[in-house]
C-alpha positions as CSV (number, residue, x, y, z in Angstrom):
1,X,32.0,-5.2,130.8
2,X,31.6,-2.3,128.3
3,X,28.2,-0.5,129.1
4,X,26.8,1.7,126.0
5,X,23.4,4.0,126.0
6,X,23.0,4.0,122.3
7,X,20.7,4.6,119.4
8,X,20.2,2.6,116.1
9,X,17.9,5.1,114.8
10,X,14.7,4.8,117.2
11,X,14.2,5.3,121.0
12,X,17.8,4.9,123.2
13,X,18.7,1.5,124.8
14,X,21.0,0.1,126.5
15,X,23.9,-2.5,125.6
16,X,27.2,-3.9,126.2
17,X,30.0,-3.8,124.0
18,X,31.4,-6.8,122.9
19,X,34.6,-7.7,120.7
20,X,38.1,-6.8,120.8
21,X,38.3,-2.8,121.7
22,X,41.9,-1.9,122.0
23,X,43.4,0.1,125.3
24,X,42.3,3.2,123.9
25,X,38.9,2.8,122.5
26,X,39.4,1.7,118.7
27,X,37.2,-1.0,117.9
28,X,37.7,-4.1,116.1
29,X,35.4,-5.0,112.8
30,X,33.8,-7.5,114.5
31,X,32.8,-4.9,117.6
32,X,28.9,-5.2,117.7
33,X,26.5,-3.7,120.9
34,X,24.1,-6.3,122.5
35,X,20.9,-4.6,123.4
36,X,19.9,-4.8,127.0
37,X,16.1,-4.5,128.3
38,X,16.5,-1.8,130.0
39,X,19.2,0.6,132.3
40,X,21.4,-2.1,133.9
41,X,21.6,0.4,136.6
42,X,17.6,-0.5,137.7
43,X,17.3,-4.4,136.2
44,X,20.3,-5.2,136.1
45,X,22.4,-6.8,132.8
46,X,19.6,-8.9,131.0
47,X,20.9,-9.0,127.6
48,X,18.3,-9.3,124.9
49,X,18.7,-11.2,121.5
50,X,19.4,-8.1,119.4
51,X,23.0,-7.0,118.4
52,X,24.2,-3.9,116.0
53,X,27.3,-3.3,114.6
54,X,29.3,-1.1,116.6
55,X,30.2,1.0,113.6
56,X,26.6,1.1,112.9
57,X,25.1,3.1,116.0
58,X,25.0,6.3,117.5
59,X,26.5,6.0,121.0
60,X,25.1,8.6,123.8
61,X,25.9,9.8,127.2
62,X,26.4,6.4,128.8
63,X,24.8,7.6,131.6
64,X,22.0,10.2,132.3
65,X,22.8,11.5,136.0
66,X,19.4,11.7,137.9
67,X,20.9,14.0,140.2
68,X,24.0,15.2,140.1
69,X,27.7,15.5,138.8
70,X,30.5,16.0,141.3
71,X,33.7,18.0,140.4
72,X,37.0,17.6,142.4
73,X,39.1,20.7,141.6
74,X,43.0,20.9,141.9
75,X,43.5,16.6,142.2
76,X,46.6,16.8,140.1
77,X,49.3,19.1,142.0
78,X,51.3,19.7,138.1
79,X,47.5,20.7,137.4
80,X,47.2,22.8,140.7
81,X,49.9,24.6,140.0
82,X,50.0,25.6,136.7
83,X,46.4,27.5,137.8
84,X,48.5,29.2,140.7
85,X,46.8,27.9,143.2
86,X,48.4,25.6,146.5
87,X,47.2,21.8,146.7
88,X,43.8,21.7,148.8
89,X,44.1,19.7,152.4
90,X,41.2,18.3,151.4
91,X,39.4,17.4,148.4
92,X,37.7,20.8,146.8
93,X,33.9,20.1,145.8
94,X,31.9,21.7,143.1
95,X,28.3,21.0,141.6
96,X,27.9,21.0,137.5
97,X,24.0,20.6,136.6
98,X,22.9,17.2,134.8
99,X,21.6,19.1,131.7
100,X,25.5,19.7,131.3
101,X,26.3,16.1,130.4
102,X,26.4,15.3,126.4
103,X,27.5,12.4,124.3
104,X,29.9,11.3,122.2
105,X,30.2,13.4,118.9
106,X,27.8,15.9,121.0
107,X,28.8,19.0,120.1
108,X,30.5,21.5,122.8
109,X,28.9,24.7,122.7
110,X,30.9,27.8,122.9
111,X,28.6,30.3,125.2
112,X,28.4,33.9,123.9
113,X,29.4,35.2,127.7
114,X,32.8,33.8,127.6
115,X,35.9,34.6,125.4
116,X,38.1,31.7,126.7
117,X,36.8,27.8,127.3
118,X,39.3,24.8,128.2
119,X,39.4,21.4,127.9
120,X,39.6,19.3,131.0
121,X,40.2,15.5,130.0
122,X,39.6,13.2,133.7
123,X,38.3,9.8,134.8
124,X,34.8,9.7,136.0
125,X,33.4,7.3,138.1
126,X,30.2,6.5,138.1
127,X,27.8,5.4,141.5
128,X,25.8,2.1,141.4
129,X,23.5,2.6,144.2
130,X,22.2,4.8,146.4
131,X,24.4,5.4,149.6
132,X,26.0,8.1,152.2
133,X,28.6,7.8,154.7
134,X,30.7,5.6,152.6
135,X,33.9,3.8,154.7
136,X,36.9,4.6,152.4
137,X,37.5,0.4,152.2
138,X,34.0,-0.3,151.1
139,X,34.0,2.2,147.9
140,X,34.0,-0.3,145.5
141,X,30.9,-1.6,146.7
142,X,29.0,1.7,145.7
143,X,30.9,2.0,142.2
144,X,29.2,0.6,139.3
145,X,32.0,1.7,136.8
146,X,34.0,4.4,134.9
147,X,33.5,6.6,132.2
148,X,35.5,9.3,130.3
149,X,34.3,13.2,131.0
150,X,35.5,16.6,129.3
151,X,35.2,19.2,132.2
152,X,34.4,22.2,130.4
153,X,35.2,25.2,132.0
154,X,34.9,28.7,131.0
155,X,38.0,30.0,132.7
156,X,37.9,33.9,132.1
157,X,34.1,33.4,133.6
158,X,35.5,31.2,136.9
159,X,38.4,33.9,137.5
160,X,35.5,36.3,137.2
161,X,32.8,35.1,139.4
162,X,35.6,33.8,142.4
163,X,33.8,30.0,141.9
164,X,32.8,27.9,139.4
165,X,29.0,27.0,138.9
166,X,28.8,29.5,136.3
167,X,31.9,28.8,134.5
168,X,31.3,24.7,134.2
169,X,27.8,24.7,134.2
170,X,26.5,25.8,130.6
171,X,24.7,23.4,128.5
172,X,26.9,20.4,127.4
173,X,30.0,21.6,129.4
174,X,30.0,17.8,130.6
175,X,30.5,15.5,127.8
176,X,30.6,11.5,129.1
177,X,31.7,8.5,127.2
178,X,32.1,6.2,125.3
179,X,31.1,3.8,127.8
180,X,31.2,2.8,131.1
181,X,34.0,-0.1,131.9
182,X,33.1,-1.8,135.0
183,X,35.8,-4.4,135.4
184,X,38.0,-2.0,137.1
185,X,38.9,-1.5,140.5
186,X,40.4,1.6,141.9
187,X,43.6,0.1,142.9
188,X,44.2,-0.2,138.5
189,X,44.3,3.6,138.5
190,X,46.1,4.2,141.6
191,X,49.0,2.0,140.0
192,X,48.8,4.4,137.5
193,X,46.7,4.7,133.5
194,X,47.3,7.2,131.2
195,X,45.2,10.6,130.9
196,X,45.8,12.0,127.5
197,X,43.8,14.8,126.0
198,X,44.7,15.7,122.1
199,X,43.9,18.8,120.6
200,X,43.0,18.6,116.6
201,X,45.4,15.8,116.6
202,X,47.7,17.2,118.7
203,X,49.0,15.8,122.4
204,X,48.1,18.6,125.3
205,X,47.2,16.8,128.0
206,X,49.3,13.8,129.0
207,X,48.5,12.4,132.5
208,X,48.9,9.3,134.9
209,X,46.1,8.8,137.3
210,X,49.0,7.6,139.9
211,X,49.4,11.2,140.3
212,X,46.1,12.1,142.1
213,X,46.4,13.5,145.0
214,X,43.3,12.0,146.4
215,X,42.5,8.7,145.1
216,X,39.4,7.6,144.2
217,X,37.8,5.3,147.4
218,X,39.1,8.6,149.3
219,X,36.6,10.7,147.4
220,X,33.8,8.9,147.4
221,X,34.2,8.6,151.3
222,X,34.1,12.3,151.1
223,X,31.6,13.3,148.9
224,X,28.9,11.1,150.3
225,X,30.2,12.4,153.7
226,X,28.0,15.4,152.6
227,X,25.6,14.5,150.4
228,X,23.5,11.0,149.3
229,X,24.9,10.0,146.2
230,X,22.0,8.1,143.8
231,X,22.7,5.5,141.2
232,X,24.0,7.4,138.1
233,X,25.5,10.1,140.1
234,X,28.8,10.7,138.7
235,X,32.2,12.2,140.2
236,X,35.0,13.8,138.3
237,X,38.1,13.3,139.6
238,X,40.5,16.0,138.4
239,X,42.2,16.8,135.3
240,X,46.3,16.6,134.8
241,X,48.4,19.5,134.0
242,X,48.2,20.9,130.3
243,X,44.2,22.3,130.2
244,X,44.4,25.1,127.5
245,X,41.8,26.6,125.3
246,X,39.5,25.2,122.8
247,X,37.6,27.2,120.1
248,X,34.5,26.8,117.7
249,X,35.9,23.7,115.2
250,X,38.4,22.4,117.1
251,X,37.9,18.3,118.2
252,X,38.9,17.2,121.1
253,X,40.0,13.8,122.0
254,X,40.5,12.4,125.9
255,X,41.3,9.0,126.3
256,X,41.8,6.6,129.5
257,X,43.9,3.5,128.7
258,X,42.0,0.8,129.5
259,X,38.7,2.6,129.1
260,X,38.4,4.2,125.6
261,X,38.5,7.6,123.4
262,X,35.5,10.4,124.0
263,X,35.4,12.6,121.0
264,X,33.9,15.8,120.9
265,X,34.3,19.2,118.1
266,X,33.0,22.7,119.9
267,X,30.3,24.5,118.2
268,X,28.9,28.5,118.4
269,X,25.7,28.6,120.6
């Protein structure tokens, strides 16, 4: 099931996509958004008798963390490496603030304290329920799906300041979307589905997530080892090798087979 936050002019709602939507996000004609009354997160899916075009709405942050967003720095060894840095024994935690998550077509804004911002294409996952001390065999129970996320970074600002809340914390440095797919399971990206980030039309990132180093059940054993996740919460799990820099009109496009495109141009502050 495909899980939108949208608008069709008025207040947001909720909906789920319906229609044929091919591996990497393009939808059909016939692709319309049936609302739902209400975040599926708190009532559940109760579909209501309402449907929009797909083509026809704005689509939003698919989520609106309550809490938190979790980064997992250096999952991809290729990715690891090509910052200088050794593979961590264990997975490396960082905080970016909710008011950093933005929408599809949101613009990325380019912060006047930085002369160098990257692109980070990963797989998010996103918590269903409220839990802590999660057993690594009962992480699906706690997942309620998976989105697309652009970890913005301002790298000259993270070399800098020796950590990163600065550098990936700025105002829409945390675009999500396009929706949240829940019929996956973590053993579908451990066998492996593409990563690709492109770069005004141009392949830069191109990424398996068979490759990360910790998988996905393994990190949310650990992060709620430290911390209560909440419903909404959201953990990034890494980006693959080929982050570069992004500048004020470029548009860039991460996409998850099996999950969709997220699309986003960067703007000056």
């Amino acid at each position: 099931m495909r899980i939108a936050r949208f608008t069709a002019g008025e207040e947001p709602m909720y909906g789920v996509v319906t229609g044929d939507v091919d591996e990497f996000g393009q939808p059909a004609d016939d692709t319309v958004v049936v609302g739902l009354a209400g975040d599926p997160l708190y009532v559940g899916v109760k579909l209501l008798q309402q449907e929009h075009q797909l083509a026809d709405v704005r689509l939003l942050a698919p989520v609106l963390p309550r809490s938190k967003v979790v980064g997992i720095g250096r999952n991809y060894a290729a990715h690891a490496a090509e910052q200088g840095f050794e593979v961590p024994d264990e997975p490396l935690m960082f905080l970016k603030p909710n008011t950093s998550v933005v929408g599809p077509g949101d613009p990325i804004y380019y912060p006047r304290q930085s002369q160098e911002v990257h692109f980070e294409g990963e797989l998010a996952v996103v918590i269903g329920r409220i839990c802590r001390d999660v057993p690594v065999e009962k992480a699906t129970d706690v997942i309620h799906g998976y989105t697309i996320a652009n970890d913005v970074t301002a790298r000259d600002l993270q070399r800098k300041d020796g950590q990163f809340t600065r550098a990936k914390g700025f105002d829409s440095f945390c675009p999500l979307g396009p929706w949240i797919e829940t019929d996956l399971d973590p053993h579908d990206f451990a066998e492996g589905r593409a990563v690709q980030t492109h770069l005004n039309g141009d392949l830069v990132q191109d990424g398996s997530t068979s490759d990360l180093i910790f998988d996905i059940p393994t990190l949310v054993a650990h992060v709620s080892s430290v911390m209560t996740l909440l419903p909404g919460d959201v953990i990034l799990t890494g980006t693959p090798e080929g982050v570069g820099p992004m500048n004020p009109g470029d548009e860039v496009e991460i996409s998850i087979a099996g999950i969709g495109t997220l699309t986003n141009k960067v703007a000056m502050r």
